[in-house]
C-alpha positions as CSV (number, residue, x, y, z in Angstrom):
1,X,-37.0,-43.9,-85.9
2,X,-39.8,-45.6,-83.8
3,X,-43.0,-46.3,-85.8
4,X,-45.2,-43.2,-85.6
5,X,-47.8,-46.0,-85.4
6,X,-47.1,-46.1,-81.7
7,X,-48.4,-42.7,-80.4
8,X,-51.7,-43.2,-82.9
9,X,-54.9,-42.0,-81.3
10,X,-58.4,-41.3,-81.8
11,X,-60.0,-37.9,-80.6
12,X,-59.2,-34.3,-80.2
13,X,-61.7,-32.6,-78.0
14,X,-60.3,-32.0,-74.3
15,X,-62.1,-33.2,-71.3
16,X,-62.2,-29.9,-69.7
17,X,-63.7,-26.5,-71.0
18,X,-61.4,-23.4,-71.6
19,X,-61.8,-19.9,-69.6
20,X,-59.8,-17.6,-71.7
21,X,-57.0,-16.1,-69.8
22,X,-57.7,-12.8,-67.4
23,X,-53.9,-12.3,-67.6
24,X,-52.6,-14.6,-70.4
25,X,-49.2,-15.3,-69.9
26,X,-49.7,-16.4,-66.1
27,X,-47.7,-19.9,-65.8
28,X,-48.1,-23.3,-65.2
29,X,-46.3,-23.4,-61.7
30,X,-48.7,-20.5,-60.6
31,X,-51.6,-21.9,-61.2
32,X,-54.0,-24.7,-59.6
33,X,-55.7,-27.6,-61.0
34,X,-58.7,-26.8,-63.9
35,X,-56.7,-23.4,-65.5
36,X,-55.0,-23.2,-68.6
37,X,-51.4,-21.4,-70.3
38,X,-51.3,-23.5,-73.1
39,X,-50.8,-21.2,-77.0
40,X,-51.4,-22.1,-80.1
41,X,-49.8,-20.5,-83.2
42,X,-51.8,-20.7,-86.0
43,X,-49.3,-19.8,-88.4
44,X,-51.0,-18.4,-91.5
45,X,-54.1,-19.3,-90.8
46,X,-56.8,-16.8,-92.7
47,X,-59.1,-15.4,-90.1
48,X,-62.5,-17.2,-91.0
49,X,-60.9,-20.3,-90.0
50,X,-59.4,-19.2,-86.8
51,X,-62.9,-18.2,-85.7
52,X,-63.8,-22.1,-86.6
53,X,-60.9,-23.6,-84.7
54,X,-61.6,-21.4,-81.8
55,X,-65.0,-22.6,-82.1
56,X,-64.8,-26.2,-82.5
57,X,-61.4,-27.2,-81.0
58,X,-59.8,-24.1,-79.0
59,X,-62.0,-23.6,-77.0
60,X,-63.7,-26.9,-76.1
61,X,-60.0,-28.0,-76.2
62,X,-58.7,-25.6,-73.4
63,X,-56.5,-23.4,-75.2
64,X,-55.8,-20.5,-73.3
65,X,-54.9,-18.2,-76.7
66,X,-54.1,-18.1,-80.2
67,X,-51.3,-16.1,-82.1
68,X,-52.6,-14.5,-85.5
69,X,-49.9,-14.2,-87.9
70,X,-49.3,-10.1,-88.8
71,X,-52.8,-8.2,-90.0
72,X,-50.8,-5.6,-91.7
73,X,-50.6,-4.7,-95.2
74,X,-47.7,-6.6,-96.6
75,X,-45.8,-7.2,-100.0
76,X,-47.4,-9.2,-102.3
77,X,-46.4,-12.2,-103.5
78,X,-46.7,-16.2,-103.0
79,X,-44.0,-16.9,-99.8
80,X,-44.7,-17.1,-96.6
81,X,-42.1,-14.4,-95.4
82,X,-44.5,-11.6,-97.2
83,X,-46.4,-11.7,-94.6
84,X,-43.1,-10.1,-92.1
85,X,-42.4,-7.1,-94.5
86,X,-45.1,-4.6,-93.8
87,X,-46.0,-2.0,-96.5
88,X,-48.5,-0.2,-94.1
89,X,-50.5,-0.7,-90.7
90,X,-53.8,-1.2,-92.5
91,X,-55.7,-4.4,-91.4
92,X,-55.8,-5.5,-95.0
93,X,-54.1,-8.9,-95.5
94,X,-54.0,-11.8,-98.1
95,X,-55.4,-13.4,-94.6
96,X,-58.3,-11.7,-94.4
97,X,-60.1,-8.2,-94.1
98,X,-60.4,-5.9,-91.1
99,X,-64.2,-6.6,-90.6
100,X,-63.4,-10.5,-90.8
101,X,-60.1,-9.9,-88.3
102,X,-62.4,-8.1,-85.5
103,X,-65.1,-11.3,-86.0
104,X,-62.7,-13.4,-85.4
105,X,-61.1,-11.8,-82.7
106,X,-64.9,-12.0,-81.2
107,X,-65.5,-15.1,-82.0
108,X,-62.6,-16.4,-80.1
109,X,-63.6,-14.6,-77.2
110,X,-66.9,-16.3,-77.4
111,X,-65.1,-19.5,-77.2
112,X,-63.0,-18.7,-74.4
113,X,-59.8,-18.2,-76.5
114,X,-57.6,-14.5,-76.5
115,X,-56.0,-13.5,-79.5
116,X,-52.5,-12.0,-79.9
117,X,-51.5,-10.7,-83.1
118,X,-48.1,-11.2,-85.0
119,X,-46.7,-7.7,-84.8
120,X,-43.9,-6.8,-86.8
121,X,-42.8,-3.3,-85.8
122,X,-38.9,-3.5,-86.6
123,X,-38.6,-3.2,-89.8
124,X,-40.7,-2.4,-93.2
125,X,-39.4,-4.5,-96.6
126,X,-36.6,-5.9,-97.5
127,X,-37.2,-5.1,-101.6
128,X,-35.2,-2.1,-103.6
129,X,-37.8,-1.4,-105.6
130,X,-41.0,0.3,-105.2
131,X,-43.8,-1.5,-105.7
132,X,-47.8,-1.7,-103.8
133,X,-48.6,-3.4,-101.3
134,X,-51.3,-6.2,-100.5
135,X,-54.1,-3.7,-100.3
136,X,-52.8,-1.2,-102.8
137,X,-50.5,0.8,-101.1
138,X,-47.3,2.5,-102.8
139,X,-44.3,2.3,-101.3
140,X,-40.4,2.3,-101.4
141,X,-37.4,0.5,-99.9
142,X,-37.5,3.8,-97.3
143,X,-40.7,5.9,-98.3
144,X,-44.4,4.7,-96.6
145,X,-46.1,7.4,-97.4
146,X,-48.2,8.8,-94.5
147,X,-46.2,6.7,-92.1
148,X,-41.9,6.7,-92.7
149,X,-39.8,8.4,-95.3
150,X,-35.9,8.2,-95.3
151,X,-35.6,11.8,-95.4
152,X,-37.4,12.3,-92.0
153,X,-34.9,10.1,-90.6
154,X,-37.5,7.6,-89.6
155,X,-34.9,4.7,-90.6
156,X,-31.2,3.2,-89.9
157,X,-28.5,3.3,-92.3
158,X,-25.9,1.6,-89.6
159,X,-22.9,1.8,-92.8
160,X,-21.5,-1.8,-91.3
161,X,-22.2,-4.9,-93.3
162,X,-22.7,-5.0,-96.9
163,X,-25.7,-3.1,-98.1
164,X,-26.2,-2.2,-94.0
165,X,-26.6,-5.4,-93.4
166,X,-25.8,-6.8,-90.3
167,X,-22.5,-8.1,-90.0
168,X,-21.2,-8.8,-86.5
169,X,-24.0,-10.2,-83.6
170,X,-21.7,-9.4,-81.3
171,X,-22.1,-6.6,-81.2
172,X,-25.3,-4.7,-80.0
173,X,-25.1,-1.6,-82.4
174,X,-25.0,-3.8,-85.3
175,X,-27.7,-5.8,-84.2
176,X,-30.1,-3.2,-83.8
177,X,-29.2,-0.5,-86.2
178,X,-28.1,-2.5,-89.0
179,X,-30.8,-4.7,-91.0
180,X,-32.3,-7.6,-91.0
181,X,-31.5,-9.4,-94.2
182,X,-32.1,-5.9,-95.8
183,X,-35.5,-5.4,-94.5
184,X,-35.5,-1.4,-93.6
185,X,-34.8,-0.6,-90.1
186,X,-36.9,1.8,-88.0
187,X,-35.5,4.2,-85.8
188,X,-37.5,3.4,-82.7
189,X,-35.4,5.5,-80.6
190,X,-37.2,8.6,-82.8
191,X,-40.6,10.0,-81.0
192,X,-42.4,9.8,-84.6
193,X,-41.5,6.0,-85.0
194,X,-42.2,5.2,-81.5
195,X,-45.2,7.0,-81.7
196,X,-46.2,5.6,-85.0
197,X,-46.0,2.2,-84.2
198,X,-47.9,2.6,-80.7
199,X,-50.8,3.8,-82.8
200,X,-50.8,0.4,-84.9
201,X,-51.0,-1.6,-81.7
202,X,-53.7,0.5,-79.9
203,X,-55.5,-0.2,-83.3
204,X,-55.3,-3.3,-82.8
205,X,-56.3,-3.4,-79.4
206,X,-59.3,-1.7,-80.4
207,X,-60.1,-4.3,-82.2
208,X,-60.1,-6.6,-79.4
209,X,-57.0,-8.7,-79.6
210,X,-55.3,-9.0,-75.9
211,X,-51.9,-8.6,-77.2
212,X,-49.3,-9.4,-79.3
213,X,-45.6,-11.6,-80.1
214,X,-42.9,-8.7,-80.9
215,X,-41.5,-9.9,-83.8
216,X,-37.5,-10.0,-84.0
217,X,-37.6,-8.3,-80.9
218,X,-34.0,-8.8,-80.3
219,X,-33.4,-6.5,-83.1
220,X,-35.1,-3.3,-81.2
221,X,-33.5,-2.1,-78.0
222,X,-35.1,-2.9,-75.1
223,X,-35.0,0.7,-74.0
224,X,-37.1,1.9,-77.4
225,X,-39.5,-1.5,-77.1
226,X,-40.3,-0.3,-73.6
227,X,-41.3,3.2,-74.6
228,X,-43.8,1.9,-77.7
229,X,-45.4,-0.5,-75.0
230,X,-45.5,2.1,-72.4
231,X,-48.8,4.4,-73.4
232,X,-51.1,0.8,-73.8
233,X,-53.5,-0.7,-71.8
234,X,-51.0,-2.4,-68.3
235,X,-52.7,-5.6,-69.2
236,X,-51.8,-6.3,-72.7
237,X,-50.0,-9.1,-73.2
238,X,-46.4,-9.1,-74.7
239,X,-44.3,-11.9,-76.0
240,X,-40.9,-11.2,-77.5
241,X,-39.5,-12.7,-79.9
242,X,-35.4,-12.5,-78.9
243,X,-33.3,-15.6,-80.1
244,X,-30.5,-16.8,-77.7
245,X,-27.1,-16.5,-79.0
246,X,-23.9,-18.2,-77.7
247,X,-22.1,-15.1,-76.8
248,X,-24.0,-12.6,-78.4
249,X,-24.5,-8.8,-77.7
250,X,-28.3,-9.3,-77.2
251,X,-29.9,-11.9,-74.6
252,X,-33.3,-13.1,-73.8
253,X,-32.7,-11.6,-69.7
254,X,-32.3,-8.1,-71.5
255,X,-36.1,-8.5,-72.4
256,X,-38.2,-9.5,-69.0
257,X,-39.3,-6.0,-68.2
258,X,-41.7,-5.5,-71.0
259,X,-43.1,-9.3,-71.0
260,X,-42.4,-12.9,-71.5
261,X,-40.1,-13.9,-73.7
262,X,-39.7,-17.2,-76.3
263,X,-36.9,-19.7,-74.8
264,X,-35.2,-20.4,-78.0
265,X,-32.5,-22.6,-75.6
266,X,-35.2,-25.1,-74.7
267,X,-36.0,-25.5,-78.1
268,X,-32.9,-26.5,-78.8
269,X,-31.9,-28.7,-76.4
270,X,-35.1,-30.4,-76.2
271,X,-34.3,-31.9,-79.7
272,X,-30.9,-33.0,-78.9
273,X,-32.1,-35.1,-75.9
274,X,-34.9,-36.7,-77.9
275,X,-32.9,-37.1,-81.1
276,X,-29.9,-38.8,-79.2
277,X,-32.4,-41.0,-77.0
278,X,-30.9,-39.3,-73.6
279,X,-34.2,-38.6,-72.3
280,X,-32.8,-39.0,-68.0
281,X,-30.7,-35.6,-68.6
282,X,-33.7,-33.9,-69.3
283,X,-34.6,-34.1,-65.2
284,X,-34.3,-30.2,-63.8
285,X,-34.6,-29.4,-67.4
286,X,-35.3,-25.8,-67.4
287,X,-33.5,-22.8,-64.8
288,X,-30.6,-25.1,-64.0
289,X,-29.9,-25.0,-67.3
290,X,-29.2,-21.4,-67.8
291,X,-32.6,-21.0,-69.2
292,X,-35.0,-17.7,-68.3
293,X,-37.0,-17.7,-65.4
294,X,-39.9,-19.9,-65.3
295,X,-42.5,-17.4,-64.7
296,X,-41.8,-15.6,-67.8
297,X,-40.8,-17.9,-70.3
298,X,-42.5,-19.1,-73.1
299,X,-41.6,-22.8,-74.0
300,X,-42.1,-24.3,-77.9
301,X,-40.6,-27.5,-79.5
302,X,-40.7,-25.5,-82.9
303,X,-41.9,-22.1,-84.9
304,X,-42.5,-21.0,-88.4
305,X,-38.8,-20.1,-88.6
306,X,-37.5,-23.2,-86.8
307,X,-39.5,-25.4,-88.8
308,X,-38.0,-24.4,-91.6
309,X,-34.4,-23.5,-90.5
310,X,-33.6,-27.1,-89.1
311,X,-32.7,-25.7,-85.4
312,X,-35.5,-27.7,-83.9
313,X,-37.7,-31.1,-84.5
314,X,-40.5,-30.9,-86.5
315,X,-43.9,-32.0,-87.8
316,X,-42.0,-34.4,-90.4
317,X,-39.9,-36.1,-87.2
318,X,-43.1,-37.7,-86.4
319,X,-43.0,-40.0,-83.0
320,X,-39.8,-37.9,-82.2
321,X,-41.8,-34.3,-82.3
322,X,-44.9,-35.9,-80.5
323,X,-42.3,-36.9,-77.7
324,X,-41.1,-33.7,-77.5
325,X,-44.6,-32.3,-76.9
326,X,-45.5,-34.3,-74.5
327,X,-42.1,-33.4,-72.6
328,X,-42.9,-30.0,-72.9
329,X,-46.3,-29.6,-71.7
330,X,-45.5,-32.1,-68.7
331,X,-42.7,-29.9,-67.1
332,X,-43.7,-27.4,-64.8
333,X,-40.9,-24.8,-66.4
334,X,-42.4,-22.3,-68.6
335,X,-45.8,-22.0,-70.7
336,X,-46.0,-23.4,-73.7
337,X,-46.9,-22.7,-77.3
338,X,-48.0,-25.1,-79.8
339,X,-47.4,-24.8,-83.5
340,X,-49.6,-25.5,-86.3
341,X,-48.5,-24.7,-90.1
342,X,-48.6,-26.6,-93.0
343,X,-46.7,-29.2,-95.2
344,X,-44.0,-27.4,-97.4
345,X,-41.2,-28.7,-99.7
346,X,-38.9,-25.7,-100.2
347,X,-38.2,-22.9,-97.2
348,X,-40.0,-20.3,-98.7
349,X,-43.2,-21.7,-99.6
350,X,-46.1,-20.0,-98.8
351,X,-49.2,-21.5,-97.9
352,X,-51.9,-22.6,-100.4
353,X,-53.8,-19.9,-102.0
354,X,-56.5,-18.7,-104.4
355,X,-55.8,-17.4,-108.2
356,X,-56.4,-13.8,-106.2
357,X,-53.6,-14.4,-103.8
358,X,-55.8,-14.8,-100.6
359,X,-54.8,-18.0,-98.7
360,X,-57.4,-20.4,-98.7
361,X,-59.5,-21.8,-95.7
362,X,-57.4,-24.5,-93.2
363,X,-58.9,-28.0,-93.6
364,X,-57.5,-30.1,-91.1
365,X,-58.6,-33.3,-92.9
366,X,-57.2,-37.0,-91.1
367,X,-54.4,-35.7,-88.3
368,X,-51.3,-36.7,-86.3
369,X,-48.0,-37.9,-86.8
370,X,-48.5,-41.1,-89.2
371,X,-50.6,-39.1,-92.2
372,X,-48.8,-38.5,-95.2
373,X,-48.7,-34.8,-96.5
374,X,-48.4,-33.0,-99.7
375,X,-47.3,-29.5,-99.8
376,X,-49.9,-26.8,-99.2
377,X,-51.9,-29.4,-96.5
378,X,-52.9,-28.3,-93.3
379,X,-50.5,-30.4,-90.7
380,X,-52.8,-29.4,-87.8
381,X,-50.7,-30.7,-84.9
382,X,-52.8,-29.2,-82.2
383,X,-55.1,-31.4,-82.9
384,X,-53.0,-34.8,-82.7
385,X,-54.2,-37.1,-79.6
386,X,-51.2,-37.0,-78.0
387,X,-50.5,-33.5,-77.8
388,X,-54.2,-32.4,-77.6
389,X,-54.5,-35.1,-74.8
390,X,-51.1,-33.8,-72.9
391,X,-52.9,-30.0,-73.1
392,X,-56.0,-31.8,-71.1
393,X,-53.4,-33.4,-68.8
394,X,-51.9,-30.3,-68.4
395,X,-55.1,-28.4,-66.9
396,X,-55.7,-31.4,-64.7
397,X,-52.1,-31.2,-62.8
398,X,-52.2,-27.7,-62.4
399,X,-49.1,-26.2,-60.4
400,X,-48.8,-29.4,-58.6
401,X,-44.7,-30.1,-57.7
402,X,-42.6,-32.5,-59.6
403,X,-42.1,-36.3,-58.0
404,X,-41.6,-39.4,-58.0
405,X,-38.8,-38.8,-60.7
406,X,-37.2,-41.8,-62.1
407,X,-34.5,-41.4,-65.1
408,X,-32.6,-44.5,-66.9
409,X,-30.8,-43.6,-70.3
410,X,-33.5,-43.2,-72.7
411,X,-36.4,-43.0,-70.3
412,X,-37.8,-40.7,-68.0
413,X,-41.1,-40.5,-65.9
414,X,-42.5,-38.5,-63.2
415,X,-45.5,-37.8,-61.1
416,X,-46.9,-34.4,-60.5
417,X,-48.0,-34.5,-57.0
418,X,-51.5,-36.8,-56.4
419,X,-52.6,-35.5,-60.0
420,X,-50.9,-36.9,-62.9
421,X,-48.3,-39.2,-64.1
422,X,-46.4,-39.5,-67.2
423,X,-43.3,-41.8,-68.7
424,X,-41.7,-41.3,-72.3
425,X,-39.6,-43.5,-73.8
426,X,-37.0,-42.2,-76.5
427,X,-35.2,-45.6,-76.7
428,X,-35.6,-48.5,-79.4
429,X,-37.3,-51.4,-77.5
430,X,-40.4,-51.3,-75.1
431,X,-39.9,-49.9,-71.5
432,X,-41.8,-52.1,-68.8
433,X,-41.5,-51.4,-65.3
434,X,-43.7,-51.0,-61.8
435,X,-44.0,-46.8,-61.6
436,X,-44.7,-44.8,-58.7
437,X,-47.4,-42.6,-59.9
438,X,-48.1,-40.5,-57.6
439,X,-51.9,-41.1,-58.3
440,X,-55.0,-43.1,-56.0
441,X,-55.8,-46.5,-56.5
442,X,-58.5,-47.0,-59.8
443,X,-57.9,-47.6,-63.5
444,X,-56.4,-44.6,-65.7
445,X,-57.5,-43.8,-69.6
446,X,-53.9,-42.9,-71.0
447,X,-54.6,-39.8,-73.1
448,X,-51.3,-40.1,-75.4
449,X,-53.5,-42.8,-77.0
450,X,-57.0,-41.5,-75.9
451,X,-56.5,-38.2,-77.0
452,X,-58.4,-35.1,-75.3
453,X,-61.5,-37.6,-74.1
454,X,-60.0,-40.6,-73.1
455,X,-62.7,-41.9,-71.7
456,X,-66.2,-43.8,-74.0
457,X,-69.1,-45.2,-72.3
458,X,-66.5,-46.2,-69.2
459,X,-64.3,-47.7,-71.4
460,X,-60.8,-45.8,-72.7
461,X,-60.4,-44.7,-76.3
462,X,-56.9,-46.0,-76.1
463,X,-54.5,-47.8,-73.4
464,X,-55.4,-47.9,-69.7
465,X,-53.3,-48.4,-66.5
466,X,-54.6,-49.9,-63.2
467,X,-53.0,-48.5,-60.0
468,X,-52.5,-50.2,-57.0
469,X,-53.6,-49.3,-53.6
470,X,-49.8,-48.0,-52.8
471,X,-49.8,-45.7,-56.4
472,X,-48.1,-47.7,-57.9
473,X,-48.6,-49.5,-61.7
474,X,-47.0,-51.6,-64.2
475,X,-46.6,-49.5,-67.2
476,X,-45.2,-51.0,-70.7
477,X,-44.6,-47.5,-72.7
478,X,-43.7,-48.2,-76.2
479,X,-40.5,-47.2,-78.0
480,X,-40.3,-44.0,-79.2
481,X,-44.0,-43.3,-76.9
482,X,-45.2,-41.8,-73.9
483,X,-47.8,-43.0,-71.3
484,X,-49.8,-40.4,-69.4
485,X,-52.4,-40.4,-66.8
486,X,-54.4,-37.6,-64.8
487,X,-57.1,-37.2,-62.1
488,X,-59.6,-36.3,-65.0
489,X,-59.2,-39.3,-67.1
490,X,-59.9,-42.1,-64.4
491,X,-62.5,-44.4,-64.8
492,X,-65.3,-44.9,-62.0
């Protein structure tokens, strides 16, 4: 692997405010210069330090929104995953209070960020026992008292895989009306379910969150998702959550009439062409490869699940996973969504937490893609130059069209219209070579190195590029590296 050392660079704040989004979800491609679409997961993240992020780097940064992992009432115990099995809809979690979720939420807005929230509405736990919940809340594998109870038929018992576990993907039926690694299914094609869980979200809308990721979405009919989204607010924002599967039952496509949806594909394949060093196939990377439509897909190099599951790069890939961010904030296709987690040895570790169980605050501490972790630390990669200088880059080239595309092997660099220019390098050895950028003539603060203010006392933070009268420059991009310029980040 190419020395992380490469990509190193030294600020996080963004050149350009944020204006939270009117209609998050809108896309890069419809959008002009000086707006944003860019996400941000938090994942677990308590909600006292959301409010500071959104405060002191969301918002100055220009991120459009944050995701909140699930405010529910959830099983109790030290993994991450409790967090996914609700117990009840109470806004009681080992992340926080309901008092301290609504300030937050608020906060955020103050700052210019939205908030979605996590919601997990197919299922309730996956444990046979009873037991009580995170804020004290009895419960059984299929009895939630005051919400669900097995003998009201409020749950699936599909009688196809091995304790109703699913057994064939596909195969639609089994995918939503069997379980989910035996977490209980809800019937959401029952009016009391449906109705049930439209009552949690308008909660939380209440609340002031502007909308939420649909958790294993792919696991609730499309039909039955349509009719709990129905009776709220036209412009609350949905994600879904629905994983592409070679020849599955259930696609992504099935999903676009109630809201964006996650473009596991792209995922995917962006680690195979960074991993391999075949960076040229990556041009028209996006619809021409079977992907969802641009205008409703959410774009990601990795997620709390892919993190862990080994389907996608991640945080410990270093040089590799910055590359891949920069790749996908620099394509027109898609919005994306950047993760942020923590460092973790074994899957199911949870994130670092008090004697009491609550997880402690997120200290960000020295960032990006050459710091050491232990478990339990706070990676923070929103806040690495590279990628917090590619969200910055992002704003500044707007919907402008992909051009001056030039592909060899390993390589692959492009201009977006008179705005911006970037070239990556996934190969071994430097790449040096005169570019068409696209860009007027004047010296460039490179903002993979320079970070979200490239620019000091008209000097650059990091590298800097002079371009010639014809838009042109001779750029030497390191190996495993990227190079980027924009209209924002050029020196007087």
């Amino acid at each position: 692997m190419p020395a992380a050392a490469t990509l190193i660079a030294a600020s996080v704040a963004l050149l350009s405010g944020c204006s939270g989004l009117s209609t998050a979800g809108t896309v890069a491609a419809d959008q002009p210069a000086g707006t944003h679409d860019v996400g941000v997961q938090l994942f677990q993240w308590n909600w006292d330090s959301i409010a500071r992020e959104c405060t002191d780097t969301l918002g100055p940064n220009g991120i459009a929104w944050v995701l909140a992992s699930p405010p529910n009432e959830h099983v109790t115990g030290p993994e991450w995953w409790t967090s996914y099995q609700p117990v009840s809809y109470r806004v009681e979690s080992r992340l926080g209070t309901r008092e301290q979720f609504e300030s937050m939420v608020s906060t955020c807005h103050e700052a210019g960020v939205d908030v979605l929230a996590d919601a997990v509405v197919n299922h309730m736990t996956g444990r046979d026992e009873p037991g009580v919940g995170w804020a004290g809340s009895r419960h059984g594998h299929y009895d939630y008292p005051g919400l669900y109870s097995d003998a009201a038929g409020d749950f699936h018992h599909c009688g196809r895989g091995e304790g109703d576990d699913i057994a064939n993907y596909r195969a639609a039926f089994d995918v939503q009306s069997c379980e989910l690694v035996n977490l209980a299914d809800l019937a959401t094609e029952t009016p009391h379910v449906r109705k049930t869980i439209t009552a949690y979200l308008a909660d939380l809308l209440s609340l002031g969150v502007d909308g939420f990721r649909i958790d294993a979405a792919k696991h609730i009919p499309a039909a039955d998702l349509a009719a709990i989204l129905a009776p709220l607010p036209p412009d609350a924002y949905v994600v879904q959550e629905v994983i592409r599967g070679s020849r599955e039952a259930v696609q992504p496509e099935m999903y676009t009439g109630n809201g964006d949806v996650f473009e596991f594909g792209f995922a995917r394949e962006l680690e195979g062409m960074v991993e391999s060093g075949t960076m040229s196939v990556s041009e028209g990377f996006g619809e021409d490869w079977g992907f969802l439509p641009g205008r409703i897909a959410r774009t990601f190099v990795d997620n709390h699940d892919t993190e862990r599951n080994g389907e996608t790069l991640n945080y410990t890939d270093g040089a590799q996973y910055v590359l891949a961010n920069v790749l996908t904030l620099a394509l027109p296709y898609g919005s994306p969504v950047l993760y942020s987690g923590y460092a973790f040895s074994a899957g199911d570790d949870g994130p670092a937490q008090d004697a009491s169980g609550r997880v402690q605050d997120a200290d960000c501490g020295t960032v990006g893609p050459e710091v050491s972790h232990s478990d339990g630390d706070w990676v923070c990669q929103h806040r690495w130059d590279a990628i917090a200088g590619m969200v910055s880059w992002r704003s500044a080239v707007g919907d402008a069209p992909l051009e001056n595309s030039w592909t060899r092997g390993d390589a692959y660099a492009f201009s977006r219209g008179e705005r911006g220019f970037v070239a990556m390098n996934a190969g071994d050895e430097p790449l040096t070579r005169r570019f068409q950028t696209g860009l007027a003539a004047g010296r460039y603060c490179d903002v993979v190195t320079g970070g979200g203010t490239p620019t000091a006392a008209e000097a650059c933070s990091g590298g800097s590029v002079e371009v010639a009268a014809d838009g042109t420059a001779r750029v030497t991009v390191p190996p495993g590296g990227a190079v980027a310029l924009h209209v924002g980040a050029r020196l007087s």
